[in-house]
N, C-alpha and C positions, 0 to 999 in steps of 0.2 A: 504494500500500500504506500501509495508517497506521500512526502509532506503535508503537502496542502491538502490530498482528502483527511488525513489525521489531523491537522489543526484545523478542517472544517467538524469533525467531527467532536472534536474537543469544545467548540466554541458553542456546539448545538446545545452538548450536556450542559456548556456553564450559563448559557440561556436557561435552559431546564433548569436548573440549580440556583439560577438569580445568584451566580457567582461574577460580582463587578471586576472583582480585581483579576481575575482569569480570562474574563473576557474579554479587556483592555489589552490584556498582554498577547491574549491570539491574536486579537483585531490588530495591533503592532507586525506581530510578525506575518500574518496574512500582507498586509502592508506591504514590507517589505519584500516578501517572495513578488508580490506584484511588481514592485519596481525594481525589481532585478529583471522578470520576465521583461518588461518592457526597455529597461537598457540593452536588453544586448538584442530586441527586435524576435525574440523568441517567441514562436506562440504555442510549444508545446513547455515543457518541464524544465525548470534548470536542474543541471547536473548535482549528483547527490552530495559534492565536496563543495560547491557551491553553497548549497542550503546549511549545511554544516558548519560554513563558515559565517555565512550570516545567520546561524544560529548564537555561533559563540562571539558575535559583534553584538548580538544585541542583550544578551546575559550580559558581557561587558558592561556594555552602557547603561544599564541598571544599575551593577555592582558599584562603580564610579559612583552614578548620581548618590547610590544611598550612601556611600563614604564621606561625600562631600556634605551631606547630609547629617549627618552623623559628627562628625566634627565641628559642624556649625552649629548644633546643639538642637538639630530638629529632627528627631526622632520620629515623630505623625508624619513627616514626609520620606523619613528612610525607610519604615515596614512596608510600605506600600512596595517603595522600588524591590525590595526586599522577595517579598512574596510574588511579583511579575517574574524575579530571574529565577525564581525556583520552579515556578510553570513553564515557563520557556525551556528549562532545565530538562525536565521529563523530554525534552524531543532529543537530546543528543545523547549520543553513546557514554557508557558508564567511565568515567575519568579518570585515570590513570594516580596513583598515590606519588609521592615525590620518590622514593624508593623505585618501582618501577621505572619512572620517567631515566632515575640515575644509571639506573640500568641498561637500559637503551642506549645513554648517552653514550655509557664506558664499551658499548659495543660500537660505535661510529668510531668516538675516538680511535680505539683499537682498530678499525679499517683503514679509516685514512691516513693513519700516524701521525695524527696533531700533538705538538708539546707543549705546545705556549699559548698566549691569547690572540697573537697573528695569527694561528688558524680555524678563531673563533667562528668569523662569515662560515668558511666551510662544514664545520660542525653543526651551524643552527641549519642551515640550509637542509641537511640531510635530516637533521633531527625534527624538523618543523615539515617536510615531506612523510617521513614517516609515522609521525604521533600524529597528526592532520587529523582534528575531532577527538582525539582521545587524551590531550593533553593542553593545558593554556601556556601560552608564547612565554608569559612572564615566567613562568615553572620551569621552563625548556630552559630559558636564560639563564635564571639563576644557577640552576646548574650548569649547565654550560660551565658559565663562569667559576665557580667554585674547582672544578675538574680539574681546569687550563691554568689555574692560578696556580 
């Protein structure tokens, strides 16, 4: 089943459910899938690394907004962000622990023969191809970094 019929189908239930804040958050990302479909002129499906990734752009921009929220001492406006990324959340694949992620890492390292942090690009590059959906960029880095240091 693809994206968009599960977040139609998601959106129906949170109609059903008179769930505001789940609905918001599908109607978001329905949003989005649409204006992806229409940037690139598409009128069937965007590809499934696609939606993944504008899955995990828009969990981002939640997560953000309720930090920044958070910090500026306004709580009623970070649960809200709060509970949209965790709905959005259910669409992507189960996330990789930091341990895993490390693991992965020390397996790139190990192929390419990286030593230092000059052959950091090369490492995220492969590392950010192969976790694609199962791991966040920032996770990937820090390790990364830690490794190479």
């Amino acid at each position: 089943m693809s994206l968009q019929t599960q977040i139609m189908d998601a959106m129906k239930m949170a109609m059903k459910e008179k769930n505001t804040i789940a609905l918001q958050a599908l109607r978001a990302v329905k949003s989005a899938i649409l204006l992806a479909q229409t940037e690139t002129g598409a009128r069937e499906e965007i590809a499934e690394a696609d939606e993944l990734k504008l899955l995990q752009k828009l969990v981002k921009q939640r997560k953000d907004s309720a930090a920044i929220y958070t910090e500026q001492g306004r709580a009623d406006l970070a649960e809200p962000e709060l509970a949209e990324a965790a709905v959005i959340e259910q669409f992507l694949p189960a996330q990789l622990s930091e341990a895993e992620v490390a693991k992965v890492v020390d397996e790139i390292i190990a192929q390419t023969g990286a030593s230092s942090m000059k052959d950091m690009g090369k490492v995220m590059g492969m590392a950010n191809s192969k976790l694609a959906g199962k791991a966040d960029g920032k996770t990937i880095s820090t390790v990364v970094k830690a490794r190479l240091s």
